[in-house]
N, CA, C and O atoms as CSV, one atom per row, in Angstrom:
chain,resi,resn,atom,element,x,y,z
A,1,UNK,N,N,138.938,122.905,109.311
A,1,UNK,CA,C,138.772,123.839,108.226
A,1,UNK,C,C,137.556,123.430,107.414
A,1,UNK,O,O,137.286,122.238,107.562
A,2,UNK,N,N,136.916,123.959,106.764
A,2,UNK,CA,C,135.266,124.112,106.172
A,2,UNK,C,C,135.701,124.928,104.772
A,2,UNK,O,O,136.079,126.070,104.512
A,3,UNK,N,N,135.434,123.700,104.018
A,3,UNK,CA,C,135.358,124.357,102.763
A,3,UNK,C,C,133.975,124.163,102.334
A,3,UNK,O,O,133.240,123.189,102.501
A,4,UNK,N,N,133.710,125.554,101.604
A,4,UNK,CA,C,132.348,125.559,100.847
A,4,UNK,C,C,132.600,125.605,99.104
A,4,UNK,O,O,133.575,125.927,98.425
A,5,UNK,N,N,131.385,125.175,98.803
A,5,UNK,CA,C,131.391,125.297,97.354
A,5,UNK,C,C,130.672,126.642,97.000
A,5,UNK,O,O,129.766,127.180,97.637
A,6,UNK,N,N,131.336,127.115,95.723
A,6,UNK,CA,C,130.798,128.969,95.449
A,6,UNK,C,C,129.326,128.568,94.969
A,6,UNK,O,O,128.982,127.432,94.641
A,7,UNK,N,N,128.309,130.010,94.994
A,7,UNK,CA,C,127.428,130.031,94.764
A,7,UNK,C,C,127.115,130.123,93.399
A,7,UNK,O,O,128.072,130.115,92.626
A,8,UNK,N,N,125.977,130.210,92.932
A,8,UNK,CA,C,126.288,130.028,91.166
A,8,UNK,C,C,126.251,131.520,91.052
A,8,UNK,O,O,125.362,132.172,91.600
A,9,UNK,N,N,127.224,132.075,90.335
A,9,UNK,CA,C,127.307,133.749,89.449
A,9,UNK,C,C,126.403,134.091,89.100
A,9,UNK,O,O,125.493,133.420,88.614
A,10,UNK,N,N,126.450,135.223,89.271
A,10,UNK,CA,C,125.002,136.029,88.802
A,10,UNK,C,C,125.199,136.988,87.794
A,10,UNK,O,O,126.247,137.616,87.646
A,11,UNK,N,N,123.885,137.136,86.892
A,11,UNK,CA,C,124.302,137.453,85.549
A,11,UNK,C,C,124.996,138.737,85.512
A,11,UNK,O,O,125.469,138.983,84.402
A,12,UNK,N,N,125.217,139.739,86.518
A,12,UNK,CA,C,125.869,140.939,86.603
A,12,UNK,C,C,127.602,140.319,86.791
A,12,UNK,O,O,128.464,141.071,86.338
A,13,UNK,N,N,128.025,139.143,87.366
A,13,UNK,CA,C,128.610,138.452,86.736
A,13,UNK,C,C,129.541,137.900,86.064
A,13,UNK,O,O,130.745,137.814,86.303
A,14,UNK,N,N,128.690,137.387,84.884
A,14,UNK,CA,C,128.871,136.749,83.902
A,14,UNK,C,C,128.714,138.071,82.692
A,14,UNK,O,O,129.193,137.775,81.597
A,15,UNK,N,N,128.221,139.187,82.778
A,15,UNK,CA,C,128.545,140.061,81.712
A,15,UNK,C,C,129.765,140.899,82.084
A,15,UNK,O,O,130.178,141.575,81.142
A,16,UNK,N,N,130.542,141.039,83.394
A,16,UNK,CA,C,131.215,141.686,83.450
A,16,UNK,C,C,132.388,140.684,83.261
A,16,UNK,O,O,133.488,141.232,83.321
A,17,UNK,N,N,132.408,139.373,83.051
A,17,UNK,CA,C,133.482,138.970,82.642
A,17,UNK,C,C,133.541,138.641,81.009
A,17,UNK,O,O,134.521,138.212,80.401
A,18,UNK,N,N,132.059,139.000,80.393
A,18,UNK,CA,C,132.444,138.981,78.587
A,18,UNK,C,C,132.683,140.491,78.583
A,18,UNK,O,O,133.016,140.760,77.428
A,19,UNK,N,N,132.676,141.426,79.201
A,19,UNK,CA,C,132.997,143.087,78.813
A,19,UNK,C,C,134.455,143.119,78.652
A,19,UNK,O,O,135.121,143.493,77.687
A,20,UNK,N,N,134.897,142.547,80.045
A,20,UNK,CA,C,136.438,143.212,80.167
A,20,UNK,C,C,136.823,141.669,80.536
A,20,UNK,O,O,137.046,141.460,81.728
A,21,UNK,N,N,136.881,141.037,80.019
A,21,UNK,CA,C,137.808,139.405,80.369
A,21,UNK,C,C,137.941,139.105,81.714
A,21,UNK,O,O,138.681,138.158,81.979
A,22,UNK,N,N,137.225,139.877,82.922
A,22,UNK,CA,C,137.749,139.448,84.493
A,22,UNK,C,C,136.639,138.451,84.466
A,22,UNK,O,O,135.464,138.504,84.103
A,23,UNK,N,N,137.576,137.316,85.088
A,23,UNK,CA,C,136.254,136.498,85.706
A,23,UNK,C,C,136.760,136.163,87.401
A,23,UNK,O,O,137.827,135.612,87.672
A,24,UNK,N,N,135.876,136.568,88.299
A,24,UNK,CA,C,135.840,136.305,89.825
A,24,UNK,C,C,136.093,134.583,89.997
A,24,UNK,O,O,136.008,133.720,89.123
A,25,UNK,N,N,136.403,134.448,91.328
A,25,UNK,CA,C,136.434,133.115,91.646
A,25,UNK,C,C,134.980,132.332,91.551
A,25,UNK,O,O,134.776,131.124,91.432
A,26,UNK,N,N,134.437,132.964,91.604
A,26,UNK,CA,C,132.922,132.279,92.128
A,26,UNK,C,C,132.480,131.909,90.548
A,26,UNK,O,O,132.261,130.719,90.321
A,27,UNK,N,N,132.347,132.809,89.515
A,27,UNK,CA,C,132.683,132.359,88.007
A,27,UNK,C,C,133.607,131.376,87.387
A,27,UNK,O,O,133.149,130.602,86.546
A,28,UNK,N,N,134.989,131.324,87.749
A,28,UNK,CA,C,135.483,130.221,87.407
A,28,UNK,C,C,135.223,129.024,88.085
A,28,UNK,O,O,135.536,128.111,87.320
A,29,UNK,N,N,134.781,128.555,89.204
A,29,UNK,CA,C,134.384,127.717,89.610
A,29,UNK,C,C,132.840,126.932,89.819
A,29,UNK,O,O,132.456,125.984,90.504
A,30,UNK,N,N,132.248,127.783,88.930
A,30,UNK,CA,C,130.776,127.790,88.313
A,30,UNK,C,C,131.287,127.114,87.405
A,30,UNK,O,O,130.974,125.926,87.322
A,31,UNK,N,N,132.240,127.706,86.453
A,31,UNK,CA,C,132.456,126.990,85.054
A,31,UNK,C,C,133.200,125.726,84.857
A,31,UNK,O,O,133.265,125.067,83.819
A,32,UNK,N,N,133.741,125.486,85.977
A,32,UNK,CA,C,134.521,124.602,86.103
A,32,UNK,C,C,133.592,123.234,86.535
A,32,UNK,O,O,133.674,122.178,85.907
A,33,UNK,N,N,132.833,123.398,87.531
A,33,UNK,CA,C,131.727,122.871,87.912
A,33,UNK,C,C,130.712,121.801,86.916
A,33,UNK,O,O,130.353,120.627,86.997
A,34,UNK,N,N,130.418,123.332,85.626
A,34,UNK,CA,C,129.820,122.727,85.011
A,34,UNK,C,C,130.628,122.101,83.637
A,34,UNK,O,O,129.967,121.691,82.683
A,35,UNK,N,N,131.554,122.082,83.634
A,35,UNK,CA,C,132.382,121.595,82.633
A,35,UNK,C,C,132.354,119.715,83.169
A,35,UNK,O,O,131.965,118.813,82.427
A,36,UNK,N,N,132.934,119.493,84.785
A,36,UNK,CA,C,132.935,118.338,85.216
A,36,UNK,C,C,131.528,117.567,84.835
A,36,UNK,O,O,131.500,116.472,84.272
A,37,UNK,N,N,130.341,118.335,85.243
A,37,UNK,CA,C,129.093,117.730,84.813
A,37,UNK,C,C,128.956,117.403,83.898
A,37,UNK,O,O,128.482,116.329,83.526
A,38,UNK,N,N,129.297,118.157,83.383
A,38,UNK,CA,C,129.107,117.831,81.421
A,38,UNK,C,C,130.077,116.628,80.825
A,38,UNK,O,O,129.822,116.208,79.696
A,39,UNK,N,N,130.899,116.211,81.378
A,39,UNK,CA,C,131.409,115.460,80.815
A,39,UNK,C,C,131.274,113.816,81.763
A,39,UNK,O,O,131.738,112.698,81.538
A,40,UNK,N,N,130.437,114.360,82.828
A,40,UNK,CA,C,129.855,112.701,83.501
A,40,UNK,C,C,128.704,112.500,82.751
A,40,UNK,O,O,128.337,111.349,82.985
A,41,UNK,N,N,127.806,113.140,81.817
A,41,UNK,CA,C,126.679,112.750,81.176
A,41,UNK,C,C,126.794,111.519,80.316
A,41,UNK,O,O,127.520,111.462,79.324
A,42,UNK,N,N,126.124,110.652,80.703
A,42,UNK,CA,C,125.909,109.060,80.048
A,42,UNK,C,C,124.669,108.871,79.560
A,42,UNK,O,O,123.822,109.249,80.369
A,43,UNK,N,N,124.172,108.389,78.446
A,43,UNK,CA,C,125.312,107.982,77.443
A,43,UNK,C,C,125.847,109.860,76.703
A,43,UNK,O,O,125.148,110.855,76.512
A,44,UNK,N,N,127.270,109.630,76.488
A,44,UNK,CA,C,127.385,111.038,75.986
A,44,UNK,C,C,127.398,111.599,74.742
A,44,UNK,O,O,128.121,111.288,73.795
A,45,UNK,N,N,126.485,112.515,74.801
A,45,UNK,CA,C,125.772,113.586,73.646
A,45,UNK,C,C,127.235,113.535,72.710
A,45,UNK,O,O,128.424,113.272,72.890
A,46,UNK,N,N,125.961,114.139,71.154
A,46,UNK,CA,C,127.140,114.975,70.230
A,46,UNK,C,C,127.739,115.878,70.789
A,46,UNK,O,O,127.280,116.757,71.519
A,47,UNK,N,N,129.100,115.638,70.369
A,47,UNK,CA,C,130.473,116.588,70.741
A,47,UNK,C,C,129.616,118.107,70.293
A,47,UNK,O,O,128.985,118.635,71.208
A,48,UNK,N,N,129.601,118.591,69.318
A,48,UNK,CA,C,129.062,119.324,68.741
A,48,UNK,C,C,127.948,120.180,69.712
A,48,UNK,O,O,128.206,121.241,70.281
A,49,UNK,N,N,126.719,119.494,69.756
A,49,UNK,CA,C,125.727,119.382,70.916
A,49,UNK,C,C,126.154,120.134,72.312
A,49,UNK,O,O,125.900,121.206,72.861
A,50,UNK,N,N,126.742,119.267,72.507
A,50,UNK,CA,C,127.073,119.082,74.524
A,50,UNK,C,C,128.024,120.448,74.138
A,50,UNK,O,O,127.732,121.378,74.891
A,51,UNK,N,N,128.998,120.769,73.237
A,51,UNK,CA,C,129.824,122.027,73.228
A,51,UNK,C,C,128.598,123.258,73.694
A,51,UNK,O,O,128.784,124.019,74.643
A,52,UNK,N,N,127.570,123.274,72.990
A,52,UNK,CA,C,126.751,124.625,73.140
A,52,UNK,C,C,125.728,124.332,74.564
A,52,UNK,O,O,125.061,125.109,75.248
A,53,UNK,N,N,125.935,122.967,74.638
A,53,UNK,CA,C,124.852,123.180,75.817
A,53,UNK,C,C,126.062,123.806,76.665
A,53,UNK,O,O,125.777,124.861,77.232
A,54,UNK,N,N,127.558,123.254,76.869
A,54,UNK,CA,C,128.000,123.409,78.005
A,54,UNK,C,C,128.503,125.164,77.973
A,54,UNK,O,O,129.001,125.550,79.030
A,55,UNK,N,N,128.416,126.025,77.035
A,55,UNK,CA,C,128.393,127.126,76.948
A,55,UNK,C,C,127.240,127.688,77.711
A,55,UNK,O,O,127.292,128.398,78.715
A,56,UNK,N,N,125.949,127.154,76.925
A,56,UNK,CA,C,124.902,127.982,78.025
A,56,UNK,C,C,124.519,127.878,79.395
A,56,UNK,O,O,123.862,128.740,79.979
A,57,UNK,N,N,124.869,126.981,79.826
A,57,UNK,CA,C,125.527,126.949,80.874
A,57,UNK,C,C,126.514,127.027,82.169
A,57,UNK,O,O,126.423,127.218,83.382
A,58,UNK,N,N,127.534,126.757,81.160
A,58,UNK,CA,C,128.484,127.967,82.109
A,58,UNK,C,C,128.050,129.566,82.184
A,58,UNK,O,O,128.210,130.210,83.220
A,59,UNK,N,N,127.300,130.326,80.588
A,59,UNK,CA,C,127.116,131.450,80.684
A,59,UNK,C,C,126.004,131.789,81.359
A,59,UNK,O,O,125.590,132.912,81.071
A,60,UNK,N,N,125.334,131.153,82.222
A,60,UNK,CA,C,124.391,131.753,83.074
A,60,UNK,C,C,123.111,131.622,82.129
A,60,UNK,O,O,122.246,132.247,82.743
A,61,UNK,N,N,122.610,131.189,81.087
A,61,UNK,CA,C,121.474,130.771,80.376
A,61,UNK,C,C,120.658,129.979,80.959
A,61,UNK,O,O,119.539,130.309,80.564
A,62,UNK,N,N,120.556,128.921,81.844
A,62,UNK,CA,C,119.946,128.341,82.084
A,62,UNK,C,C,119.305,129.013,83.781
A,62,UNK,O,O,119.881,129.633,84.675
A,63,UNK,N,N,118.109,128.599,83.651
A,63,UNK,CA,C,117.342,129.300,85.177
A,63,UNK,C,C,115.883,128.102,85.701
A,63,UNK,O,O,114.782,127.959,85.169
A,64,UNK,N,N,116.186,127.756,86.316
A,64,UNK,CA,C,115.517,126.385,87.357
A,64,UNK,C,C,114.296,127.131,87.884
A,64,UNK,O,O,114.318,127.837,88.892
A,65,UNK,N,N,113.588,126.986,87.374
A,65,UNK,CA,C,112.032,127.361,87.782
A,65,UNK,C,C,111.349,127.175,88.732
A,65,UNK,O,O,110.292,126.996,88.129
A,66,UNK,N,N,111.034,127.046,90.004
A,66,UNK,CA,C,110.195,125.912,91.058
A,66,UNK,C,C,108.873,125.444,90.562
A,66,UNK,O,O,108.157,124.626,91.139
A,67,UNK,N,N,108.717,125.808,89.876
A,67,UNK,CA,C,107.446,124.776,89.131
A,67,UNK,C,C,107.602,123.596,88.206
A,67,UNK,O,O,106.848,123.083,87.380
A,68,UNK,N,N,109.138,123.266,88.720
A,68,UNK,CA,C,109.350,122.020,87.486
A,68,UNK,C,C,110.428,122.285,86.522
A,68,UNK,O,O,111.621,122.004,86.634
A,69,UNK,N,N,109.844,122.840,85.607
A,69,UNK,CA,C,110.921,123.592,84.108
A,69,UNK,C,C,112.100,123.960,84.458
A,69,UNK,O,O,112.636,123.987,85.566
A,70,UNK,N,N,112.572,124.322,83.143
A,70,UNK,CA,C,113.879,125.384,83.058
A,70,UNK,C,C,113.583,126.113,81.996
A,70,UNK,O,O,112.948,125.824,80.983
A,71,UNK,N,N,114.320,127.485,82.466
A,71,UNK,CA,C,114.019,128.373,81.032
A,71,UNK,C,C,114.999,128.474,80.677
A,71,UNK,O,O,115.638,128.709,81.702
A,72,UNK,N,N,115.880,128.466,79.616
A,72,UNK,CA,C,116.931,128.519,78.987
A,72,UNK,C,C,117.018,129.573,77.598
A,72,UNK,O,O,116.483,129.476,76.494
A,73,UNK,N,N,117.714,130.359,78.035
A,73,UNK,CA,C,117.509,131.665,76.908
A,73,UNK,C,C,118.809,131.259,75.510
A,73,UNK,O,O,119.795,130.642,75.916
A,74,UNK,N,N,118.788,131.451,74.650
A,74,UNK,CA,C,119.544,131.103,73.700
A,74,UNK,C,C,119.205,132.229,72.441
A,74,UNK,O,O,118.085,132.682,72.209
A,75,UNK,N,N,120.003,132.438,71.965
A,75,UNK,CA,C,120.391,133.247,70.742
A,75,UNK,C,C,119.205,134.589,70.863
A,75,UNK,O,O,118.869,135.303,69.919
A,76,UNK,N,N,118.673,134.695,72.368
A,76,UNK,CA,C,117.914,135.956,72.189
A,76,UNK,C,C,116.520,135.358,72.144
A,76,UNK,O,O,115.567,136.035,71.759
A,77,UNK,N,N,116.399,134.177,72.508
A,77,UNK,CA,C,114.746,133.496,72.588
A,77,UNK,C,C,115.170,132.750,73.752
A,77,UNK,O,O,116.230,132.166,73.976
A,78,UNK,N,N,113.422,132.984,74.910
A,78,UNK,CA,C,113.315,131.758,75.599
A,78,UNK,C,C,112.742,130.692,75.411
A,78,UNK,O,O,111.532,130.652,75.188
A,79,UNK,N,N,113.661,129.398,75.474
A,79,UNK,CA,C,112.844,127.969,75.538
A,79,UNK,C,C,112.878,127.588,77.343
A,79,UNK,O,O,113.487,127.991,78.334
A,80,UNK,N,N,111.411,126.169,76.886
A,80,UNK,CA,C,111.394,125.706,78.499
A,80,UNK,C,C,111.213,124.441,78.304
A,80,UNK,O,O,110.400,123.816,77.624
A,81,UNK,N,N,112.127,124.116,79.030
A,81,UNK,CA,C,112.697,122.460,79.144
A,81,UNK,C,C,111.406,122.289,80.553
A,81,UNK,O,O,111.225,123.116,81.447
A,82,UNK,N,N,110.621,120.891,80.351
A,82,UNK,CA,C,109.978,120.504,81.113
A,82,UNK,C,C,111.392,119.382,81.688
A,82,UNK,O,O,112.558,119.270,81.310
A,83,UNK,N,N,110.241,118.410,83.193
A,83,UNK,CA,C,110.725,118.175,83.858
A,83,UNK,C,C,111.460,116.672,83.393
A,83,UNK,O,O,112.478,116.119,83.809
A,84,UNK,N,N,110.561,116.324,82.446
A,84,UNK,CA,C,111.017,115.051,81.666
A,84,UNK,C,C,112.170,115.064,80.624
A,84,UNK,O,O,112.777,114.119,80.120
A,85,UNK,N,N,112.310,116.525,80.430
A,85,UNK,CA,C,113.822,117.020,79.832
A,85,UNK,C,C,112.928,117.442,78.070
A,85,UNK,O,O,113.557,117.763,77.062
A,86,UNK,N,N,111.800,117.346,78.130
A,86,UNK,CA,C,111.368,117.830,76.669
A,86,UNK,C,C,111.775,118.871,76.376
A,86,UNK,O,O,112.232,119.441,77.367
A,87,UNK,N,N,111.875,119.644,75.169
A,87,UNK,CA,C,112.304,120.909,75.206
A,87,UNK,C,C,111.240,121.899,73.853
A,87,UNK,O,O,111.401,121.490,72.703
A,88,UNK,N,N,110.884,122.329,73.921
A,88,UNK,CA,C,109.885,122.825,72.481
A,88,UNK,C,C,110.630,124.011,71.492
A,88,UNK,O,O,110.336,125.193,71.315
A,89,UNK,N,N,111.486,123.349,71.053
A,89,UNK,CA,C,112.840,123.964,70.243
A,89,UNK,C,C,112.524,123.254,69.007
A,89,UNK,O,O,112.047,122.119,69.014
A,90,UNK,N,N,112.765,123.857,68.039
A,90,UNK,CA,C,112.337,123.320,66.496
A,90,UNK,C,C,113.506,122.219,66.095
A,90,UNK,O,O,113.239,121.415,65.203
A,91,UNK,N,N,114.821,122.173,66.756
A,91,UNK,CA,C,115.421,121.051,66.984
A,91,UNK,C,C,115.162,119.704,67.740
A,91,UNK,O,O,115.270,118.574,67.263
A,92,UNK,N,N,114.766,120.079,69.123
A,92,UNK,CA,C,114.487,119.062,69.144
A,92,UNK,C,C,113.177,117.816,68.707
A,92,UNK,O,O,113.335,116.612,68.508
A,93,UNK,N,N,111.671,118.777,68.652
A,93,UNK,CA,C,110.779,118.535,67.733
A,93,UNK,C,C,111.324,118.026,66.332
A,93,UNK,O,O,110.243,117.520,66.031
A,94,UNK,N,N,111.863,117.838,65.587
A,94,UNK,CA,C,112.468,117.534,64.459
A,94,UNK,C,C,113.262,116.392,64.089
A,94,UNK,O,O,113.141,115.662,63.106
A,95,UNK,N,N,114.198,116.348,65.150
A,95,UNK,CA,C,115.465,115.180,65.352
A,95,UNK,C,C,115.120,114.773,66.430
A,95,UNK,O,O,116.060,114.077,66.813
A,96,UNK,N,N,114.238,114.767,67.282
A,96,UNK,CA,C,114.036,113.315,68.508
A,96,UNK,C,C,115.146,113.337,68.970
A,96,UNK,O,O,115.190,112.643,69.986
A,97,UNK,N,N,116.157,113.834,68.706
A,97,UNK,CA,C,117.423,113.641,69.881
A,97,UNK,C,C,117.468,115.028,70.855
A,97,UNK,O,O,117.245,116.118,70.329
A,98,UNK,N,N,117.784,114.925,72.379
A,98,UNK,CA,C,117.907,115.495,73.080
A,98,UNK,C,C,118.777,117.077,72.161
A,98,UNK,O,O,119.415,117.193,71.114
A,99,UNK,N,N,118.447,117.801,72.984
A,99,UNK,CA,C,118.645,119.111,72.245
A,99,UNK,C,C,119.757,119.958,73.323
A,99,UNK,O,O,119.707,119.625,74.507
A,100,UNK,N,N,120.590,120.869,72.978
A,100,UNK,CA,C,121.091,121.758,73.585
A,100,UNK,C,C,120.599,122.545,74.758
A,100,UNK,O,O,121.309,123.283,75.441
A,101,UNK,N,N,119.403,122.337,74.921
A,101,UNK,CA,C,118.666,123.564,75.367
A,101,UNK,C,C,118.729,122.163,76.664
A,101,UNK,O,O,119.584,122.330,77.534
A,102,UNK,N,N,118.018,121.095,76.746
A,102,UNK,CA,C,117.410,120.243,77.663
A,102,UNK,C,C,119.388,119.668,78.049
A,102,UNK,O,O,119.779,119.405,79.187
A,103,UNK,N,N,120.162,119.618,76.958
A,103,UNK,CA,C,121.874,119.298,77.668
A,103,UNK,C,C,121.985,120.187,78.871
A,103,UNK,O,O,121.974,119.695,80.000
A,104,UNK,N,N,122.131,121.962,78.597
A,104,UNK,CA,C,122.470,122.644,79.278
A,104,UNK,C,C,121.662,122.425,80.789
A,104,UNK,O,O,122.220,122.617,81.869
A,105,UNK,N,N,120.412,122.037,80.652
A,105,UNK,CA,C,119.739,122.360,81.979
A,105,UNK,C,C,120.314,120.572,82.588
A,105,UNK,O,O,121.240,120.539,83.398
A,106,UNK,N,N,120.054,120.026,82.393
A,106,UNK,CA,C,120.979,118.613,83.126
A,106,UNK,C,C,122.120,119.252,83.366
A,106,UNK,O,O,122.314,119.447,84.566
A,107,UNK,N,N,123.279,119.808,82.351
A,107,UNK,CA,C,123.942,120.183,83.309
A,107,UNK,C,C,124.600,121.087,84.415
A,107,UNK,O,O,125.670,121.079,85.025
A,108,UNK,N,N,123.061,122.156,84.387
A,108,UNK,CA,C,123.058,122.911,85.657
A,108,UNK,C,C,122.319,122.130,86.426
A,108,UNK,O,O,122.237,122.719,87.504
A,109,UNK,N,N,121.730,121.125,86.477
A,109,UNK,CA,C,121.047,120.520,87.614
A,109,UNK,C,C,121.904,119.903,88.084
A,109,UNK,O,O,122.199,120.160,89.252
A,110,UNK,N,N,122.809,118.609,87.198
A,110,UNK,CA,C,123.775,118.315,88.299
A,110,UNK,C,C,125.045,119.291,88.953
A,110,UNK,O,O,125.785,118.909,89.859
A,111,UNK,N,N,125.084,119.980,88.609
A,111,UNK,CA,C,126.062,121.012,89.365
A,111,UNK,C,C,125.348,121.184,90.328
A,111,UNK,O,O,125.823,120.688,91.349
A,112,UNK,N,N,124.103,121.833,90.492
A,112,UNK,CA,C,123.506,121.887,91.831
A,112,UNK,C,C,123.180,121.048,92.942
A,112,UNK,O,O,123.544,121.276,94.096
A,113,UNK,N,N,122.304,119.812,92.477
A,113,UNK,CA,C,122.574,118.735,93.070
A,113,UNK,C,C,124.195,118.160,93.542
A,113,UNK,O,O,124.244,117.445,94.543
A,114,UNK,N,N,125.238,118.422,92.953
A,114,UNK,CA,C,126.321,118.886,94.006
A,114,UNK,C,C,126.464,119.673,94.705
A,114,UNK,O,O,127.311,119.407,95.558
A,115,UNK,N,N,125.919,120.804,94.801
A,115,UNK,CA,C,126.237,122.025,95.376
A,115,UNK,C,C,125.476,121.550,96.651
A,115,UNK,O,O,126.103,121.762,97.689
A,116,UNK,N,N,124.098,120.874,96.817
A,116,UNK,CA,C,123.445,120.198,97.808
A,116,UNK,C,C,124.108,119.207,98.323
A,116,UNK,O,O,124.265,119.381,99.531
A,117,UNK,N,N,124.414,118.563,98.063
A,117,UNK,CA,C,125.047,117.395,98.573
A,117,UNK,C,C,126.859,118.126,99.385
A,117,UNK,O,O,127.388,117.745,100.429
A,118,UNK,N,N,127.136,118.724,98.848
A,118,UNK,CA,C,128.163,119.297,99.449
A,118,UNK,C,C,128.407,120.307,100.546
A,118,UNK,O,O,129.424,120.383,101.235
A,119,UNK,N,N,126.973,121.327,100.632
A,119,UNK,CA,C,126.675,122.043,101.948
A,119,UNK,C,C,126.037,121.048,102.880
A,119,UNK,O,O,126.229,121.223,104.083
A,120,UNK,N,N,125.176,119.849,102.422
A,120,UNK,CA,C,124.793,118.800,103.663
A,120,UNK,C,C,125.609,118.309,104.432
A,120,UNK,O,O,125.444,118.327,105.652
A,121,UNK,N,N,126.740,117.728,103.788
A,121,UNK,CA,C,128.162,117.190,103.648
A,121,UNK,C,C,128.593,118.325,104.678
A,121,UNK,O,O,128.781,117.836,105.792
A,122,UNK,N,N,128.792,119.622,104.630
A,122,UNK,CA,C,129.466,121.150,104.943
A,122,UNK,C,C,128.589,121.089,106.776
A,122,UNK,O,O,129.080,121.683,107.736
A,123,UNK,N,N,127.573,120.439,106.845
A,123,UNK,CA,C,126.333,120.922,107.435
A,123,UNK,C,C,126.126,119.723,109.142
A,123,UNK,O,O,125.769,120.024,110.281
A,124,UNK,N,N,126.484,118.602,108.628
A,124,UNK,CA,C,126.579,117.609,109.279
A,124,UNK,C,C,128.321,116.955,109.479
A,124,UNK,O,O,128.660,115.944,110.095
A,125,UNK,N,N,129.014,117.733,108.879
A,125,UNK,CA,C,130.754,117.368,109.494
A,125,UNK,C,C,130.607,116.068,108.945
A,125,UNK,O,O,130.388,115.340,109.914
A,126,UNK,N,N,130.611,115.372,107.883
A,126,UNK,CA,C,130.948,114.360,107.457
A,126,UNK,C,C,131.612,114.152,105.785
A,126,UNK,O,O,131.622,114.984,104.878
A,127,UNK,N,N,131.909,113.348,105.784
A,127,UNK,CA,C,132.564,112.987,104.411
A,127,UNK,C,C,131.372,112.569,103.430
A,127,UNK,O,O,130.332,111.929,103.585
A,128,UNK,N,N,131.963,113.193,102.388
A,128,UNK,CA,C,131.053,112.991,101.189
A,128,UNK,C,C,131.777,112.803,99.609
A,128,UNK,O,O,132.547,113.685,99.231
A,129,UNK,N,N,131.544,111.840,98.886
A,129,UNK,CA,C,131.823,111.859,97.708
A,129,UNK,C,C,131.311,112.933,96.674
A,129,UNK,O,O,130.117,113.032,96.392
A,130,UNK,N,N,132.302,113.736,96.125
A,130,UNK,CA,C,131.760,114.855,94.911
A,130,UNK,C,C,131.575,113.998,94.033
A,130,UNK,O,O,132.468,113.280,93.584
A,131,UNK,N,N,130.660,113.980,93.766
A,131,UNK,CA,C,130.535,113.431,92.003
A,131,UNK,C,C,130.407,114.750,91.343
A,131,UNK,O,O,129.950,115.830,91.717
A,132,UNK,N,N,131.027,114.272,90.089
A,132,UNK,CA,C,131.263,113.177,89.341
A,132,UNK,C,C,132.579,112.340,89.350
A,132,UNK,O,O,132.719,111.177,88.972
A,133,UNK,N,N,133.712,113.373,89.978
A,133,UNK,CA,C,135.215,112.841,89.909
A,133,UNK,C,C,135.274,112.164,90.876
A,133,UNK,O,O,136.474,111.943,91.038
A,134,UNK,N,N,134.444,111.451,92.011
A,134,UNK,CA,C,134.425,110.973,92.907
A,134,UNK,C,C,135.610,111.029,93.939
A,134,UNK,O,O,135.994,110.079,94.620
A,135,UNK,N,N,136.090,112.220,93.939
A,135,UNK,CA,C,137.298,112.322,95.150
A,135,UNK,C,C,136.117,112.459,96.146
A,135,UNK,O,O,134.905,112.546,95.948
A,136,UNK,N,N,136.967,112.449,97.442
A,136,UNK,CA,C,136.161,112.338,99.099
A,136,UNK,C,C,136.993,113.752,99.726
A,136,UNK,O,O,138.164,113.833,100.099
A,137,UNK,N,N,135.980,114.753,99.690
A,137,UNK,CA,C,136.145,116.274,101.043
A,137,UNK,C,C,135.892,115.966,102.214
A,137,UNK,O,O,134.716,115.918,102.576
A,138,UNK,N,N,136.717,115.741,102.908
A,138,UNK,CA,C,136.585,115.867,104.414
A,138,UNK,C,C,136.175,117.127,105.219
A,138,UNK,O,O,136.983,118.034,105.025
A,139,UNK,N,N,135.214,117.450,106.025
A,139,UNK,CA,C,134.864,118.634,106.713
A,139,UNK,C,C,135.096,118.282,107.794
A,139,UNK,O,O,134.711,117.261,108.364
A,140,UNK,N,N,136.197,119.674,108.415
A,140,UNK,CA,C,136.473,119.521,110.133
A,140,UNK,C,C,136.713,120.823,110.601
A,140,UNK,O,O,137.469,121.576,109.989
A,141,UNK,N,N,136.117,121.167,111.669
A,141,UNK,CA,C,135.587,122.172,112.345
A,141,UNK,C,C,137.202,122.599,112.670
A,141,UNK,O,O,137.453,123.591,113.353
């Protein structure tokens, strides 16, 4: 048996589950996803903080650029998190501490970087550790 991990939701989505409260499997397990990530982040962020990053993130805000960045839309503005995790948000410019905007995109990157590691895993029939909860999925044809 071959289990796969869901693909990330797409914003058609993620608005049809703030319209009418349905959320698909592939949505709850996006969110679920990134909830686990968010809470392997070391050393770990303000409670406060990490709450809104892990919102924009589960809500489909964050978008992985191939040139490096992330664009991360928030309250109706885009910011872009470079690759070093800077973010040009009047928060984080201000307070030197990592910002919401640069939380959320770490933790859509490590969700993905699972999502890789788990179709390789899916790809080559072998065992692989999920991080962050480190249980072991076995894949067998």
């Amino acid at each position: 048996m071959t289990s796969l991990p869901h693909p990330v939701p797409s914003r058609t989505a993620h608005a049809i589950a703030a319209l009418y409260g349905h959320a698909d499997d592939t949505l709850v397990a996006w969110q679920r996803a990134c909830a686990q990530a968010a809470e392997a982040l070391r050393p770990q962020p303000d409670e406060d903080r990490l709450r809104k990053a892990l919102t924009l993130a589960q809500n489909g805000h964050v978008t992985l650029e191939d040139d490096g960045y992330a664009s991360v839309e928030s309250r109706g503005k885009h910011y872009q998190v470079q690759a070093d995790g800077s973010c040009e948000c009047p928060d984080a410019q201000h307070r030197g501490a990592t910002c919401k905007h640069a939380l959320a995109v770490q933790i859509h990157y490590k969700v993905h970087l699972n999502k890789v590691h788990l179709n390789l895993a899916v790809f080559l029939g072998t065992k692989v550790p999920f991080r962050p909860t480190g249980r072991t999925y076995i894949y067998a044809e």
